[in-house]
C-alpha positions as a Markdown table, in Angstrom:
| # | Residue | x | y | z |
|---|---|---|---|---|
| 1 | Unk | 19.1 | 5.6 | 13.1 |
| 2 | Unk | 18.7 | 6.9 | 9.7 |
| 3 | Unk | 19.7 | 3.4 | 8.2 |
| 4 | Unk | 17.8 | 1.7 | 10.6 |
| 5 | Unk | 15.1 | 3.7 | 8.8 |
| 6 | Unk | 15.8 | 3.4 | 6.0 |
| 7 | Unk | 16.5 | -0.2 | 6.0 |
| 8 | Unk | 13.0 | -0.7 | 7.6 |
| 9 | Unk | 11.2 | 1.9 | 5.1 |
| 10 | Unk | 12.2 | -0.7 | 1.8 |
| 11 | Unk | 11.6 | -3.5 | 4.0 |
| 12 | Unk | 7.6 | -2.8 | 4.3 |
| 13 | Unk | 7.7 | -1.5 | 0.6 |
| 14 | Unk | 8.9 | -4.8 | -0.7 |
| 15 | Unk | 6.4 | -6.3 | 1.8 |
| 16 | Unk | 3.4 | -3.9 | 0.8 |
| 17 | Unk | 4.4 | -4.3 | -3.1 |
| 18 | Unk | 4.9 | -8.3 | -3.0 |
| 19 | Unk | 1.7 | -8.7 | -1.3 |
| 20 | Unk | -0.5 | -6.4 | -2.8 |
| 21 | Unk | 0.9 | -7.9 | -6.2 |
| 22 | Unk | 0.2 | -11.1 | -5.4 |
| 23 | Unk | -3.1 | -10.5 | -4.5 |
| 24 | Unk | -4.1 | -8.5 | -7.3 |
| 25 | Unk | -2.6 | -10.8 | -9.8 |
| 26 | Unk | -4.7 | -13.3 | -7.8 |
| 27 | Unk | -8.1 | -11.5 | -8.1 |
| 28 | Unk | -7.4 | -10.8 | -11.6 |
| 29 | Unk | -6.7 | -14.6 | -12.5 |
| 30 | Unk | -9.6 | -15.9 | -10.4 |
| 31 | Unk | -12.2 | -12.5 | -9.8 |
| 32 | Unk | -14.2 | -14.9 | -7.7 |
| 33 | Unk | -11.7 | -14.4 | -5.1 |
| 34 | Unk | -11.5 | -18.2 | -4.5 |
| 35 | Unk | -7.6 | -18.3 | -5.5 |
| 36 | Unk | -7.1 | -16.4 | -2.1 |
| 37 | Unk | -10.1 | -18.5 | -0.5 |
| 38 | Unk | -12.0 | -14.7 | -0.1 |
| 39 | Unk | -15.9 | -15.2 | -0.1 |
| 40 | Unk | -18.0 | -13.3 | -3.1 |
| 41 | Unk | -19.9 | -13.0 | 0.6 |
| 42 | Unk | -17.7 | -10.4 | 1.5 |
| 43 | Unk | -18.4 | -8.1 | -1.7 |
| 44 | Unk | -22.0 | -8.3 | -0.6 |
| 45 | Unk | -22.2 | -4.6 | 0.6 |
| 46 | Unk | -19.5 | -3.2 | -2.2 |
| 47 | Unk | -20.3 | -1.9 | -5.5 |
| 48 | Unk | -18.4 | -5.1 | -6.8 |
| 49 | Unk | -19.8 | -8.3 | -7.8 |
| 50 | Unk | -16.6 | -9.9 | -8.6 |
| 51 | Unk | -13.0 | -8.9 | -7.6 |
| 52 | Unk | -12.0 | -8.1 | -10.7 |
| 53 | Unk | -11.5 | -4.1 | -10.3 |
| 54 | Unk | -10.3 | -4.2 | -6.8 |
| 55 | Unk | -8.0 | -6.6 | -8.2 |
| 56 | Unk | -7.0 | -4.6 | -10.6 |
| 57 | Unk | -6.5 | -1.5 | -8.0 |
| 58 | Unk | -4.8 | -3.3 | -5.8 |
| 59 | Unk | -2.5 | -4.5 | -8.5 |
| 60 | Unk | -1.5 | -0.3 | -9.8 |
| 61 | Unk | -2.2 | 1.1 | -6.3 |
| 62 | Unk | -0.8 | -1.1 | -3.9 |
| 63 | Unk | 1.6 | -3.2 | -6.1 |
| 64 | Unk | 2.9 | -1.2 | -9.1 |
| 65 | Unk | 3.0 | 2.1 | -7.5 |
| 66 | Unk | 4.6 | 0.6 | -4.7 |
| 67 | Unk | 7.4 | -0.7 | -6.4 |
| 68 | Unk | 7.8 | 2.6 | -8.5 |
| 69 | Unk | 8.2 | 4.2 | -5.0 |
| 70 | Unk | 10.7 | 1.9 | -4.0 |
| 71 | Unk | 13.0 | 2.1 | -6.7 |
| 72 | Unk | 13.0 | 6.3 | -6.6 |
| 73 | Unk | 13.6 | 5.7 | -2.8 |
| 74 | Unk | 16.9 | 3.1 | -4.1 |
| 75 | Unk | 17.9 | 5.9 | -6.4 |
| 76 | Unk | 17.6 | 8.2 | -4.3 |
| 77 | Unk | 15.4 | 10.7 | -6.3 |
| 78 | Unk | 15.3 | 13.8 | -4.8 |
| 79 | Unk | 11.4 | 13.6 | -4.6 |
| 80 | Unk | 11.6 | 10.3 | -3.6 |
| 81 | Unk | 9.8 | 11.8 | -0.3 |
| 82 | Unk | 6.8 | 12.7 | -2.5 |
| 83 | Unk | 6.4 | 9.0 | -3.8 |
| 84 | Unk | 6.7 | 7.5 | -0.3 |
| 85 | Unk | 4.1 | 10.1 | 0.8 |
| 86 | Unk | 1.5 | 9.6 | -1.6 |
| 87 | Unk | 2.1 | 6.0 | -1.0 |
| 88 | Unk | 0.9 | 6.0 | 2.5 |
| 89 | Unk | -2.1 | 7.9 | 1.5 |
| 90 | Unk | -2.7 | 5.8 | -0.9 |
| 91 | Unk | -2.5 | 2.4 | 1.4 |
| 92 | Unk | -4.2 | 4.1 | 4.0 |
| 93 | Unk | -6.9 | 5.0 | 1.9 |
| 94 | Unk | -7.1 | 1.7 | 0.5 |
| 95 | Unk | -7.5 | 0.5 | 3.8 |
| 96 | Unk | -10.2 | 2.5 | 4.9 |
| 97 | Unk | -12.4 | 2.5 | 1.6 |
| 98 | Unk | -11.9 | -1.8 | 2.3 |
| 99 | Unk | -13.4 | -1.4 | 5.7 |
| 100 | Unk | -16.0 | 1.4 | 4.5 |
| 101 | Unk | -17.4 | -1.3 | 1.8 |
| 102 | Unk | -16.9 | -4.1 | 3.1 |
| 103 | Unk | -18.3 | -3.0 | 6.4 |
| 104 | Unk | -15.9 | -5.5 | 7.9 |
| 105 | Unk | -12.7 | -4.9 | 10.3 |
| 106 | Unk | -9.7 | -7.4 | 10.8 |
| 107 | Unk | -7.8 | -6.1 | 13.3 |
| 108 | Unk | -5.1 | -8.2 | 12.2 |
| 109 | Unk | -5.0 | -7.5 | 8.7 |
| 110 | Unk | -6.3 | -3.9 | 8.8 |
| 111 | Unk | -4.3 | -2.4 | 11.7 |
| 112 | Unk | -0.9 | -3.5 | 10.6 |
| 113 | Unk | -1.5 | -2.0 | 7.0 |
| 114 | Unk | -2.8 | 1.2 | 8.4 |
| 115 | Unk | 0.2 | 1.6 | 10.4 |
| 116 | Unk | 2.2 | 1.3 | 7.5 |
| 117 | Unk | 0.3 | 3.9 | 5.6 |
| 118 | Unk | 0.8 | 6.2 | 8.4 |
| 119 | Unk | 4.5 | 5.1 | 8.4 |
| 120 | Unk | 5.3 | 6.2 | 4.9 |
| 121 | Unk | 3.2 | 9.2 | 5.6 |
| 122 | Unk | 5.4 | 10.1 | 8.6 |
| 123 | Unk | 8.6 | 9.1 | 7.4 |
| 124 | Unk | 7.7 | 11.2 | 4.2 |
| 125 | Unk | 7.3 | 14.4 | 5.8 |
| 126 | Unk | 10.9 | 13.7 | 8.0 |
| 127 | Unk | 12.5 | 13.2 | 5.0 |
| 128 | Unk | 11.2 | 16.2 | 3.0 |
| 129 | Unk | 12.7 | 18.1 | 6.5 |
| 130 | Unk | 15.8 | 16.8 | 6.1 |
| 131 | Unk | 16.2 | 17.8 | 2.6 |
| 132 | Unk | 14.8 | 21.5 | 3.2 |
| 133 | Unk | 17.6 | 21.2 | 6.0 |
| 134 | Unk | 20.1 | 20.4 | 4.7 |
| 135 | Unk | 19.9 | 22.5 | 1.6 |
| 136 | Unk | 19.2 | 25.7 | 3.4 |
């Protein structure tokens, strides 16, 4: 079970990172959104007129951070529970502050990624468990 975990736990970090790094790249490239065919409609209600800074978030949030998490996670760092952690926060949070100002909701876009967040979350706090655990 724990490498079936495990296993699953890099899969949706390579998954989260490629795609949040793709489409920050792309927003940064292109902030009219058009690269990923996203309306400038959508930004209507958001403090954004282009999608240049979410871009930009999406690429250090979502993308770098990610893959910073992943490789303490490879190396198996310790504190590599704390990374995963504030990962999920961090994806969940970008999640909601998406729907928030973009007063929009795609179930299948948003649900899937919120899942994930509470994933990393979850599978955090087990790991930080284990560790205390196993070194008490």
């Amino acid at each position: 079970m724990k490498t079936l975990l495990k296993y699953f736990t890099i899969f949706l970090l390579l998954f989260n990172g490629f795609g949040a790094f793709y489409g920050g790249i792309s927003f940064i490239i292109e902030p009219s959104g058009s690269l990923l065919k996203m309306s400038d409609s959508f930004l209507e209600s958001s403090p954004f007129n282009s999608y240049l800074i979410p871009g930009i978030v999406l690429l250090c949030v979502n993308g770098i951070y990610n893959f910073i998490t992943l490789y303490i996670f490879l190396i198996k760092k310790p504190n590599a529970y704390l990374f995963l952690g504030i990962q999920g926060i961090l994806l969940t949070g970008w999640i909601i502050v998406q729907m928030i100002l973009l007063q929009l909701f795609y179930p299948i876009f948003h649900i899937p990624f919120l899942f994930i967040g509470i994933y990393f979350i979850l599978y955090s706090l087990y790991l930080k468990k284990n560790q205390y655990l196993t070194t008490h």
